[in-house]
mmCIF entry with sequence, helices, sheets and N, C-alpha, C, O atoms, coordinates in Angstrom:
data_MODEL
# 
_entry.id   MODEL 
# 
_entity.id                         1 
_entity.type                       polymer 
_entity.pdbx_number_of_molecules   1 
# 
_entity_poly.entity_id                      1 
_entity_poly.type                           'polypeptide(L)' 
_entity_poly.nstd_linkage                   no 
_entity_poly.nstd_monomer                   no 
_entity_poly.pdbx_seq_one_letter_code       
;(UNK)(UNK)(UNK)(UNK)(UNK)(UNK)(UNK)(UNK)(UNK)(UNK)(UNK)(UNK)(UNK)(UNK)(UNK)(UNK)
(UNK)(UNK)(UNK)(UNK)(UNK)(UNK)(UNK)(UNK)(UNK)(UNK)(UNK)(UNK)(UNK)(UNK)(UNK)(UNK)
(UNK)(UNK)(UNK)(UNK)(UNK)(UNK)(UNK)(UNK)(UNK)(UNK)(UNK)(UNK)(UNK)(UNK)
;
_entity_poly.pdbx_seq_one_letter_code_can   XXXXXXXXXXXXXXXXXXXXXXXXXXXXXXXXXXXXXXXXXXXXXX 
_entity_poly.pdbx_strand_id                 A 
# 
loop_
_entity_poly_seq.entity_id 
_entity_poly_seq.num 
_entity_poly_seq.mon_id 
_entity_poly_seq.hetero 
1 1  UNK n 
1 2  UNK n 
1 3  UNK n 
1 4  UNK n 
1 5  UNK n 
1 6  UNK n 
1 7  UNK n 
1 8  UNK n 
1 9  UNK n 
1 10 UNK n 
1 11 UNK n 
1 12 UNK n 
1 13 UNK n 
1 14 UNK n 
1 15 UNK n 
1 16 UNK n 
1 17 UNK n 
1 18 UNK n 
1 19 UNK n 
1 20 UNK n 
1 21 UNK n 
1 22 UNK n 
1 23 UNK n 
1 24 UNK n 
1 25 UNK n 
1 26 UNK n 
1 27 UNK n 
1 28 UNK n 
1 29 UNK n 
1 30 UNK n 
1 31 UNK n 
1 32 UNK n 
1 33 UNK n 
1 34 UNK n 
1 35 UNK n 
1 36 UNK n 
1 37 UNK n 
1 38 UNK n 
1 39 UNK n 
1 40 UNK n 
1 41 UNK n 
1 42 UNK n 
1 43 UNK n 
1 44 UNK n 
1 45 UNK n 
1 46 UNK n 
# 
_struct_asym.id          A 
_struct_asym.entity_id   1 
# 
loop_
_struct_conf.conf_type_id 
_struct_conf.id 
_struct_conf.pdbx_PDB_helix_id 
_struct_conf.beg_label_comp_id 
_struct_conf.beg_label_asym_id 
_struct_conf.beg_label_seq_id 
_struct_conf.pdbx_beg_PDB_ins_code 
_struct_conf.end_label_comp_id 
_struct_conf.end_label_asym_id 
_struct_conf.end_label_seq_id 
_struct_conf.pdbx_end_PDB_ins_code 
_struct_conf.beg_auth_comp_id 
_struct_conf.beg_auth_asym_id 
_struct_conf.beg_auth_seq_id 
_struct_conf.end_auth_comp_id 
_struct_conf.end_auth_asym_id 
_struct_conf.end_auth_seq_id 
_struct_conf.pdbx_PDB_helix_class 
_struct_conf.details 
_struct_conf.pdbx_PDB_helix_length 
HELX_P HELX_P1 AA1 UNK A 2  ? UNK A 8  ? UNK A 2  UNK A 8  1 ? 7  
HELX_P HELX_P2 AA2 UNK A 16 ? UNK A 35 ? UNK A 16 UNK A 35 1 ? 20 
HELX_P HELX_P3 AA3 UNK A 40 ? UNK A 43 ? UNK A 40 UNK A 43 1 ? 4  
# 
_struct_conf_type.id          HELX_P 
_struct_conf_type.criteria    ? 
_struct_conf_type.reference   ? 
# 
loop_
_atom_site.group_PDB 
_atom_site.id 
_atom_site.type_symbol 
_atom_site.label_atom_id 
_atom_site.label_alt_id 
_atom_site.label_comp_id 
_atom_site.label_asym_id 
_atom_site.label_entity_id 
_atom_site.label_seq_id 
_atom_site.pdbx_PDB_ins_code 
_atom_site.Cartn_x 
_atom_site.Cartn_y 
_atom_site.Cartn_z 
_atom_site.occupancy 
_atom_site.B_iso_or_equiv 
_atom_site.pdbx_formal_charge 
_atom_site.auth_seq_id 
_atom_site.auth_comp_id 
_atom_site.auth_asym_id 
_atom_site.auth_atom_id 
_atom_site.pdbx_PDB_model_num 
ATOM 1   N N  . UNK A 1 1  ? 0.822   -1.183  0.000  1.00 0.00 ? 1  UNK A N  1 
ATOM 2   C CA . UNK A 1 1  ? 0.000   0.000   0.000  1.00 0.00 ? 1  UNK A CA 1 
ATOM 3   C C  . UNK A 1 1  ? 0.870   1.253   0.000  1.00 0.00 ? 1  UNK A C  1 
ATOM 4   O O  . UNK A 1 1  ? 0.346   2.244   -0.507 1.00 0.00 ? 1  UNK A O  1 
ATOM 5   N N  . UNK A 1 2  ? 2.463   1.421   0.618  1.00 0.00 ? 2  UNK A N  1 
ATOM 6   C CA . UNK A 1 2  ? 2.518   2.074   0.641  1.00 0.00 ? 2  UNK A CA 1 
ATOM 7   C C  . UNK A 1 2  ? 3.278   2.801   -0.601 1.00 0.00 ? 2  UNK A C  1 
ATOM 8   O O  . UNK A 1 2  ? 3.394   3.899   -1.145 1.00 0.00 ? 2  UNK A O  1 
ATOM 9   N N  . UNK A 1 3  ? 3.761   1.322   -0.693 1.00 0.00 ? 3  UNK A N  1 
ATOM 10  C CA . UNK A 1 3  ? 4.786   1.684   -2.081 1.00 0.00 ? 3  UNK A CA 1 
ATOM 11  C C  . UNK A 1 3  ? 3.510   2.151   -3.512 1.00 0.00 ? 3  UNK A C  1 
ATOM 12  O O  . UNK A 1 3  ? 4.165   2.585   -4.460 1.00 0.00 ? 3  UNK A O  1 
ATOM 13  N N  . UNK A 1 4  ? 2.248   2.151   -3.772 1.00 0.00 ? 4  UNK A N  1 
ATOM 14  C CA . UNK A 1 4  ? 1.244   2.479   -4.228 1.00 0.00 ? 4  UNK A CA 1 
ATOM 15  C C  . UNK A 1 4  ? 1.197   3.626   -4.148 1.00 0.00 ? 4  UNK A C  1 
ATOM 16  O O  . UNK A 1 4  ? 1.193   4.157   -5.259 1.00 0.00 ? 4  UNK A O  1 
ATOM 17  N N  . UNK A 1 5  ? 1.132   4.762   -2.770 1.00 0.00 ? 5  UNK A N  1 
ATOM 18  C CA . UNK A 1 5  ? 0.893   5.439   -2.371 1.00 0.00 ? 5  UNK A CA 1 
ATOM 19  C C  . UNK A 1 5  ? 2.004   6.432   -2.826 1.00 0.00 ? 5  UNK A C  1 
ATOM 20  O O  . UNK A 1 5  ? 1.672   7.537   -3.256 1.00 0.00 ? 5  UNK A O  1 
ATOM 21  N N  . UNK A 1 6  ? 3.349   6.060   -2.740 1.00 0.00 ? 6  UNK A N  1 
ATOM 22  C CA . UNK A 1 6  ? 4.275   6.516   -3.113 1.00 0.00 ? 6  UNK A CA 1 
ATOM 23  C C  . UNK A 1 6  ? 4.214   6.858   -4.560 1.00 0.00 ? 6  UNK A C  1 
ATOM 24  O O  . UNK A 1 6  ? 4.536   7.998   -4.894 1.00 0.00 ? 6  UNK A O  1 
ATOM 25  N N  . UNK A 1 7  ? 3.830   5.982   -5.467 1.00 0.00 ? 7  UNK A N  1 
ATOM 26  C CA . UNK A 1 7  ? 4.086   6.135   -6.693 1.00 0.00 ? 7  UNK A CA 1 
ATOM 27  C C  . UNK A 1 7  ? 3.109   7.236   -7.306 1.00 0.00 ? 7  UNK A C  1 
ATOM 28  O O  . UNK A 1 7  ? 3.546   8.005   -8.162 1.00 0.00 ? 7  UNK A O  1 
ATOM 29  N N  . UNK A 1 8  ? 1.665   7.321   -6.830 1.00 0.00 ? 8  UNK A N  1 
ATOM 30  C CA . UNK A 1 8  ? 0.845   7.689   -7.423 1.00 0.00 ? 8  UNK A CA 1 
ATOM 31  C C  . UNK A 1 8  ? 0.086   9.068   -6.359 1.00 0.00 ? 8  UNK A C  1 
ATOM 32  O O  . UNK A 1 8  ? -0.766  9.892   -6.692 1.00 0.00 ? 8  UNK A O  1 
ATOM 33  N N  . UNK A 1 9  ? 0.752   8.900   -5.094 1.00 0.00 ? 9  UNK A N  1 
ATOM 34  C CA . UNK A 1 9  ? 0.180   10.185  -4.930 1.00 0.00 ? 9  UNK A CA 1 
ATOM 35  C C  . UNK A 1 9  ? 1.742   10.996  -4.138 1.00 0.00 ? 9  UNK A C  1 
ATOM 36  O O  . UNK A 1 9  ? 1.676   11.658  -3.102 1.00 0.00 ? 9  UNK A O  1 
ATOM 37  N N  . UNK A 1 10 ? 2.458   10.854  -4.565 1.00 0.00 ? 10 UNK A N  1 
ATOM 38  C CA . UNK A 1 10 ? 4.169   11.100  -3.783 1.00 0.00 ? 10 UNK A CA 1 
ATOM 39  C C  . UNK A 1 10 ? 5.007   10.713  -2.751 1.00 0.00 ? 10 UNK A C  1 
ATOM 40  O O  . UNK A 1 10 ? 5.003   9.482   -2.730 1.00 0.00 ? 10 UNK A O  1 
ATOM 41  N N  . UNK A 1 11 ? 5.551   11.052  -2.095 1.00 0.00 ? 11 UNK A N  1 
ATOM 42  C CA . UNK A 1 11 ? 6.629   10.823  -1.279 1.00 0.00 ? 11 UNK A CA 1 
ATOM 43  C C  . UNK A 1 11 ? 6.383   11.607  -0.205 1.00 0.00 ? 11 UNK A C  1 
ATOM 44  O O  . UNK A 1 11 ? 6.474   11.086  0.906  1.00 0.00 ? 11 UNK A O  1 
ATOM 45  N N  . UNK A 1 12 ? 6.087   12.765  -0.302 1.00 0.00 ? 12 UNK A N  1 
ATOM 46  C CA . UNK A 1 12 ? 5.422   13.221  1.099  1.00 0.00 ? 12 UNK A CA 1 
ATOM 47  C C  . UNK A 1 12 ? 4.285   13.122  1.830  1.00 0.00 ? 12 UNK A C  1 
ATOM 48  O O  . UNK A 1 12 ? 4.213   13.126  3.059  1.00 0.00 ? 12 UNK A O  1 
ATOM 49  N N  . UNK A 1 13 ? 3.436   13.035  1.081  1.00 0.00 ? 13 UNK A N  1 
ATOM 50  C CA . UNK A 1 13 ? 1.640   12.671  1.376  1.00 0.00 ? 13 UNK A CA 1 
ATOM 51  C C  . UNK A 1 13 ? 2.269   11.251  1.739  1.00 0.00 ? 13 UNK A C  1 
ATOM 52  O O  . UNK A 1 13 ? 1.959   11.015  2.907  1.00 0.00 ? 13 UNK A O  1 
ATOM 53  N N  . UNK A 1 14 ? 3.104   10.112  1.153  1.00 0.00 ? 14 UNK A N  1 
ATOM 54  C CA . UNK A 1 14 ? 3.057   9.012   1.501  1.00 0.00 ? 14 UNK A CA 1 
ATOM 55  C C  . UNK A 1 14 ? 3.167   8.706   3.030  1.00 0.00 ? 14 UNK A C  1 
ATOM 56  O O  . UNK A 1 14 ? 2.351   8.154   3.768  1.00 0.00 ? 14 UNK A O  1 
ATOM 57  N N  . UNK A 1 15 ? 4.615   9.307   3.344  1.00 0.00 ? 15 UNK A N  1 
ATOM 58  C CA . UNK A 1 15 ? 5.190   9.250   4.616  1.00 0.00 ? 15 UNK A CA 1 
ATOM 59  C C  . UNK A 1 15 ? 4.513   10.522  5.562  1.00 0.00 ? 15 UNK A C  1 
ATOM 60  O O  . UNK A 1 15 ? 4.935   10.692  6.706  1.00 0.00 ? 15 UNK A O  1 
ATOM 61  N N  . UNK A 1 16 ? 3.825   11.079  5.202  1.00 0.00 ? 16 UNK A N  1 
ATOM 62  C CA . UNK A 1 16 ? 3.397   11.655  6.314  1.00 0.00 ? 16 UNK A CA 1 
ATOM 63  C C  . UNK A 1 16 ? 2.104   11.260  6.508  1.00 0.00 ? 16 UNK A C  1 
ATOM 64  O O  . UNK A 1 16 ? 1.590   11.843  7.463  1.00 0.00 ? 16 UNK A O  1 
ATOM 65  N N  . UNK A 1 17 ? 1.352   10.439  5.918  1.00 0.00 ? 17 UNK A N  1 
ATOM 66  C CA . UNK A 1 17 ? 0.075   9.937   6.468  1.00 0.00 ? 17 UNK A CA 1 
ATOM 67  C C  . UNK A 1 17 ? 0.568   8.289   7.090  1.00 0.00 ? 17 UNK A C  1 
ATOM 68  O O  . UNK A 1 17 ? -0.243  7.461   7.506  1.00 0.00 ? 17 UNK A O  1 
ATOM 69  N N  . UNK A 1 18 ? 1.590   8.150   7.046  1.00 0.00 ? 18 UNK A N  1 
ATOM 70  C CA . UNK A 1 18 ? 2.482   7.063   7.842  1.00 0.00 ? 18 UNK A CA 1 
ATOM 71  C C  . UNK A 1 18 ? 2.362   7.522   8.868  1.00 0.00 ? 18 UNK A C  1 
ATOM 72  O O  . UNK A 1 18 ? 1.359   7.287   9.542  1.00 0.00 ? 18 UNK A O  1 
ATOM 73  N N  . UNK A 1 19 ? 3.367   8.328   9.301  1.00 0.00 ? 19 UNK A N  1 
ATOM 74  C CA . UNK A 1 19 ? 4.106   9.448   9.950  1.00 0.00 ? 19 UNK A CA 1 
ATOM 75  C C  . UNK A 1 19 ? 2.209   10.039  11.442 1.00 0.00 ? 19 UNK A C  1 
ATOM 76  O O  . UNK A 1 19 ? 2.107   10.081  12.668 1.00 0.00 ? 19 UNK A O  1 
ATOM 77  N N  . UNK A 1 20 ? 1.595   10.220  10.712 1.00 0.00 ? 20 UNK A N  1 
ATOM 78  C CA . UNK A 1 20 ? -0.158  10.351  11.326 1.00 0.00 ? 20 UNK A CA 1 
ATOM 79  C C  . UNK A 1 20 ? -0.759  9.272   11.945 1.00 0.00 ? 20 UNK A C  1 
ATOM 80  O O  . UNK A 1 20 ? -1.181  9.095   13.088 1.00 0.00 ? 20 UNK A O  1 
ATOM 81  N N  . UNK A 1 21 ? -0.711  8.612   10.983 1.00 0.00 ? 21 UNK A N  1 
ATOM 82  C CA . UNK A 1 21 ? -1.047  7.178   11.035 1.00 0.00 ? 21 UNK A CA 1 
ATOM 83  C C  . UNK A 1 21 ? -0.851  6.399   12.169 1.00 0.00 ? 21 UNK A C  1 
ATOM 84  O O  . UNK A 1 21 ? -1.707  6.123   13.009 1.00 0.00 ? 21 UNK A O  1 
ATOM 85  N N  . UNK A 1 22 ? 0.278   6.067   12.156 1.00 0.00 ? 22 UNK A N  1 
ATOM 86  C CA . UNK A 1 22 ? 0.923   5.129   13.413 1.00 0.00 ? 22 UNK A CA 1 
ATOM 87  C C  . UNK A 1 22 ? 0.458   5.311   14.956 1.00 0.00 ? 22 UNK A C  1 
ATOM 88  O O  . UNK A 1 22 ? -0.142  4.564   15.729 1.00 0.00 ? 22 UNK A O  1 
ATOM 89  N N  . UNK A 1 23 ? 1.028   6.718   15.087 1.00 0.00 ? 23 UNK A N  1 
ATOM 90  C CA . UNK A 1 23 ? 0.463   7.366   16.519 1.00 0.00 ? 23 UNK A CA 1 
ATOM 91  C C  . UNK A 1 23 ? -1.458  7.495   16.884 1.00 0.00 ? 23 UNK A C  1 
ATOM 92  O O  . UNK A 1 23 ? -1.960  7.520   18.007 1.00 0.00 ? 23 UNK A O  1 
ATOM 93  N N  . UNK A 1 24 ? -2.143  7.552   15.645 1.00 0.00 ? 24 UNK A N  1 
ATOM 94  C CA . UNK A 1 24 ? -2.630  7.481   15.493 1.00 0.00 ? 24 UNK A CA 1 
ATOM 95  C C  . UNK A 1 24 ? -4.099  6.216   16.197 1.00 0.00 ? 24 UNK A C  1 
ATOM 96  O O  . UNK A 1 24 ? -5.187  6.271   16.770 1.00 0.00 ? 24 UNK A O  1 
ATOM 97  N N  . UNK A 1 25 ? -2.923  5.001   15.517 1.00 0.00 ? 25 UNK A N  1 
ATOM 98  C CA . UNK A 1 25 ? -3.678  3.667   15.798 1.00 0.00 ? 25 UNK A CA 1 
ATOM 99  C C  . UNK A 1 25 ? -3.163  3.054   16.950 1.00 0.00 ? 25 UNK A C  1 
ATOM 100 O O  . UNK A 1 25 ? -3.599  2.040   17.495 1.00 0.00 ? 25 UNK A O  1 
ATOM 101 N N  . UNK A 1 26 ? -2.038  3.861   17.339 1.00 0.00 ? 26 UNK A N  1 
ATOM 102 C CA . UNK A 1 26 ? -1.580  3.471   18.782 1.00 0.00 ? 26 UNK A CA 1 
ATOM 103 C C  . UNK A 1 26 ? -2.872  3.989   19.600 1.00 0.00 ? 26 UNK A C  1 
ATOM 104 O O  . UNK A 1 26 ? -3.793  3.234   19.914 1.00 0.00 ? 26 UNK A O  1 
ATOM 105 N N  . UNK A 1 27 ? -2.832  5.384   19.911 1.00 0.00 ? 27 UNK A N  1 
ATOM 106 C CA . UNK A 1 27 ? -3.725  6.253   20.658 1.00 0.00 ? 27 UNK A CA 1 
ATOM 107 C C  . UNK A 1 27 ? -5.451  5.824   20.793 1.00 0.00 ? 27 UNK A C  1 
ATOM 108 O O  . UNK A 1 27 ? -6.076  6.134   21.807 1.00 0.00 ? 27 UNK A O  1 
ATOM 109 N N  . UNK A 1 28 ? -6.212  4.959   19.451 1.00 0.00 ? 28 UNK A N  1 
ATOM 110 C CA . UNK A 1 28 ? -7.161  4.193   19.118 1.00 0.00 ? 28 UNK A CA 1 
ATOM 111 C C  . UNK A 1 28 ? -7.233  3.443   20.486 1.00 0.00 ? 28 UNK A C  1 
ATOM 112 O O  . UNK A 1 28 ? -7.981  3.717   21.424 1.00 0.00 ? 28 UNK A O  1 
ATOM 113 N N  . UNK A 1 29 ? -6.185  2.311   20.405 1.00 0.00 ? 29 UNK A N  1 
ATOM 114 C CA . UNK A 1 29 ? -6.008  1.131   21.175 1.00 0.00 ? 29 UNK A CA 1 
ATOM 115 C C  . UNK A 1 29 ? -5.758  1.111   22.541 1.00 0.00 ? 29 UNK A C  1 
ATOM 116 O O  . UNK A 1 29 ? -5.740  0.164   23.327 1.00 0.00 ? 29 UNK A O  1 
ATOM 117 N N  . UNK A 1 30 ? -5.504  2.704   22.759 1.00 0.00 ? 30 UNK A N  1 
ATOM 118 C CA . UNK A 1 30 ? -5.189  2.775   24.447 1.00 0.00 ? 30 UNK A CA 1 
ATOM 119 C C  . UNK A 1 30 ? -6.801  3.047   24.721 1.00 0.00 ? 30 UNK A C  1 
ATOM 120 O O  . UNK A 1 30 ? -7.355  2.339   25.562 1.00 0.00 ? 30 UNK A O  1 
ATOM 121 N N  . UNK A 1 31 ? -7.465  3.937   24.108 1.00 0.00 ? 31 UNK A N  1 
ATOM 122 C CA . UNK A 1 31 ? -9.264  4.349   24.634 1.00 0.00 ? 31 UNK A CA 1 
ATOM 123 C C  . UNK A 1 31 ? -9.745  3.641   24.494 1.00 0.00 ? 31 UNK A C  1 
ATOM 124 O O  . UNK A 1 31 ? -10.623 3.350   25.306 1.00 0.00 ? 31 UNK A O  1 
ATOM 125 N N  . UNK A 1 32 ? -9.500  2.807   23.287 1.00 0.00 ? 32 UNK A N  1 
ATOM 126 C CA . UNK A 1 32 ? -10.347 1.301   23.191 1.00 0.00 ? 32 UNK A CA 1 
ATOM 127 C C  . UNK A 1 32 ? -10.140 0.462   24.377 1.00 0.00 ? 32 UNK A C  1 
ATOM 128 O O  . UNK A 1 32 ? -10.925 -0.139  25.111 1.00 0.00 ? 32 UNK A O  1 
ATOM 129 N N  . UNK A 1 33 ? -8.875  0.588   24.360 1.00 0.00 ? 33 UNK A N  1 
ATOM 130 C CA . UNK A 1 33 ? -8.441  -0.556  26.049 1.00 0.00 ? 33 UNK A CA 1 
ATOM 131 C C  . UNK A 1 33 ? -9.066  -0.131  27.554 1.00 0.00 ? 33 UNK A C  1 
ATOM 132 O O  . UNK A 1 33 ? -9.357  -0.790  28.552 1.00 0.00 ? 33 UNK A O  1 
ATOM 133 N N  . UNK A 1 34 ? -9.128  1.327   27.213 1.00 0.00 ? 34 UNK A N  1 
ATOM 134 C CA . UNK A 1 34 ? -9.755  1.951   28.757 1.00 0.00 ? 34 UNK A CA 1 
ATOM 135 C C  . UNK A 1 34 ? -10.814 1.508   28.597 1.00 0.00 ? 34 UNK A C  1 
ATOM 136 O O  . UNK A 1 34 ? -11.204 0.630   29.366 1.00 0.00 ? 34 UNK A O  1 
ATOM 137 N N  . UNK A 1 35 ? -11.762 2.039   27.377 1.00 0.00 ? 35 UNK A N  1 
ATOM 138 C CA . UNK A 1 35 ? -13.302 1.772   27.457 1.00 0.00 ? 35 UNK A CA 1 
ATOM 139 C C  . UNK A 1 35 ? -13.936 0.061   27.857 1.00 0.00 ? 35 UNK A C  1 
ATOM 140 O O  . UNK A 1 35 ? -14.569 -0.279  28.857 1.00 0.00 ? 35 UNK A O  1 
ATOM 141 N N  . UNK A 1 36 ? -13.498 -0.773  26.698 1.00 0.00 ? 36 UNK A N  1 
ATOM 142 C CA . UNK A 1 36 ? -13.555 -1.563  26.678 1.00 0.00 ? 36 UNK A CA 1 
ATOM 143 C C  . UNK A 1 36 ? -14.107 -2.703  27.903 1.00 0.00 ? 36 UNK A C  1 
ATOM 144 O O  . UNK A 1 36 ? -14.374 -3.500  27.004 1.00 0.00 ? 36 UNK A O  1 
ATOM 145 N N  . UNK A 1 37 ? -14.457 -3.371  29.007 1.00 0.00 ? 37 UNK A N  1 
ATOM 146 C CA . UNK A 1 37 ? -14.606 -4.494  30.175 1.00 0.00 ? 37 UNK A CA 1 
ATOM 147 C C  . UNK A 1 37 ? -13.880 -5.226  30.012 1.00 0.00 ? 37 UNK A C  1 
ATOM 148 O O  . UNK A 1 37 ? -14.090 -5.986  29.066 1.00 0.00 ? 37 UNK A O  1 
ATOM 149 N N  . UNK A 1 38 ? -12.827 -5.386  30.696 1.00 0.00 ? 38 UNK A N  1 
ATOM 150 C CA . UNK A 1 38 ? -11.777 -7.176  30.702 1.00 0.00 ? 38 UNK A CA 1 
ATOM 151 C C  . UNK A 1 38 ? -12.293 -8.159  30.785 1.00 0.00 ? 38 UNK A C  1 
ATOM 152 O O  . UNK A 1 38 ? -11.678 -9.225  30.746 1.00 0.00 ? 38 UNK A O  1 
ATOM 153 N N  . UNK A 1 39 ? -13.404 -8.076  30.905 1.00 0.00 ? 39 UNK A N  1 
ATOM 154 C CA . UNK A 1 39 ? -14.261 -9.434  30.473 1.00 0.00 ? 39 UNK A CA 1 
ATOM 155 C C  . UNK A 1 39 ? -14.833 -9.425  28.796 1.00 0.00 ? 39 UNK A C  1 
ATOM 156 O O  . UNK A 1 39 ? -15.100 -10.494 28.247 1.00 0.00 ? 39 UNK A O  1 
ATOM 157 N N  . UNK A 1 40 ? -14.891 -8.904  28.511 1.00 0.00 ? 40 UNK A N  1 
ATOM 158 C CA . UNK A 1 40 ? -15.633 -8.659  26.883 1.00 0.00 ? 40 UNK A CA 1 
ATOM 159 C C  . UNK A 1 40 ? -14.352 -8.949  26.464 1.00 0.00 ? 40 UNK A C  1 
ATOM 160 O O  . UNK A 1 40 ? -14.274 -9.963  25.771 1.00 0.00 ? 40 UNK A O  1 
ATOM 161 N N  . UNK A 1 41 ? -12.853 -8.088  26.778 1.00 0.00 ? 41 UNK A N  1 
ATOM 162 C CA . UNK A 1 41 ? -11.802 -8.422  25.846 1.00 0.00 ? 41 UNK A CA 1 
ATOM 163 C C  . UNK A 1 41 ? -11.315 -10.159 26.462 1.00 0.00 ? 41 UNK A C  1 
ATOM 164 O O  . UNK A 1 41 ? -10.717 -10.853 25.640 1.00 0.00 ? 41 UNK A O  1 
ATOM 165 N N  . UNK A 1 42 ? -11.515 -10.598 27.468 1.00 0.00 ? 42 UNK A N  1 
ATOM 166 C CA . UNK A 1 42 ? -11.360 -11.637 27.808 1.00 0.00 ? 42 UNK A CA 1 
ATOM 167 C C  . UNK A 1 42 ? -12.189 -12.910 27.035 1.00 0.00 ? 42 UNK A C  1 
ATOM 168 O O  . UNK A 1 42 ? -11.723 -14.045 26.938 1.00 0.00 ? 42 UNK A O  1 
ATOM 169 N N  . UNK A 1 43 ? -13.567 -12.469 26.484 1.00 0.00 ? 43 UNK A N  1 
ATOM 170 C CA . UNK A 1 43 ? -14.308 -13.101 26.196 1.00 0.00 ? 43 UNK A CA 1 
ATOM 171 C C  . UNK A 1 43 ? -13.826 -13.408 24.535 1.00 0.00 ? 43 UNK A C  1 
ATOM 172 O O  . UNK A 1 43 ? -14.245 -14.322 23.825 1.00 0.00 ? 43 UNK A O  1 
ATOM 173 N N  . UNK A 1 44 ? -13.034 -12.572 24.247 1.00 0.00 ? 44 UNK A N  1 
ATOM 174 C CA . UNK A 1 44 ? -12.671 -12.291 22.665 1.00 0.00 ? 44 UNK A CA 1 
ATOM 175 C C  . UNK A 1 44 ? -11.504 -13.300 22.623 1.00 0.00 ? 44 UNK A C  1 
ATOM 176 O O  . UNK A 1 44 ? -11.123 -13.583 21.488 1.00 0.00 ? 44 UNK A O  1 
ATOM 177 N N  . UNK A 1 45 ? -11.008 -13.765 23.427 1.00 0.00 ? 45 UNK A N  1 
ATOM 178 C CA . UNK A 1 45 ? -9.217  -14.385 23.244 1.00 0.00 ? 45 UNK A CA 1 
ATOM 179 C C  . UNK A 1 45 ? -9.100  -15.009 24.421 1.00 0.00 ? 45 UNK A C  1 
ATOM 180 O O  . UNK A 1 45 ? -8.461  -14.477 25.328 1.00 0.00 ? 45 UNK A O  1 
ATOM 181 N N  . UNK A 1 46 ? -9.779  -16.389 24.599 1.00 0.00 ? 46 UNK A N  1 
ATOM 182 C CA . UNK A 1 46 ? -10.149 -17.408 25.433 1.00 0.00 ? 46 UNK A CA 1 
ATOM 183 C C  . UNK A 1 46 ? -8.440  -18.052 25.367 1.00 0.00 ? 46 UNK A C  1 
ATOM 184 O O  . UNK A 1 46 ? -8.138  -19.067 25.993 1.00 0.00 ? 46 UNK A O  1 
# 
């Protein structure tokens, strides 16, 4: 995808929606983890 991304929409838009991105889906997974019940995520991955 990214090498796609690179070719057809550049080199900076590429790496900087990387660059967004990442921190991004980190920051997701911590509110998801707060919100979430340890039993529901428990219930997911027996």
């Amino acid at each position: 995808m990214l090498l796609f991304e690179i070719q057809s929409l550049g080199t900076a838009f590429a790496l900087t929606r990387l660059i967004v991105n990442v921190p991004g889906i980190i920051i997701l997974a911590r509110i998801l983890e707060k919100l979430v019940p340890k039993k529901d995520i428990h219930a997911l991955y027996p």
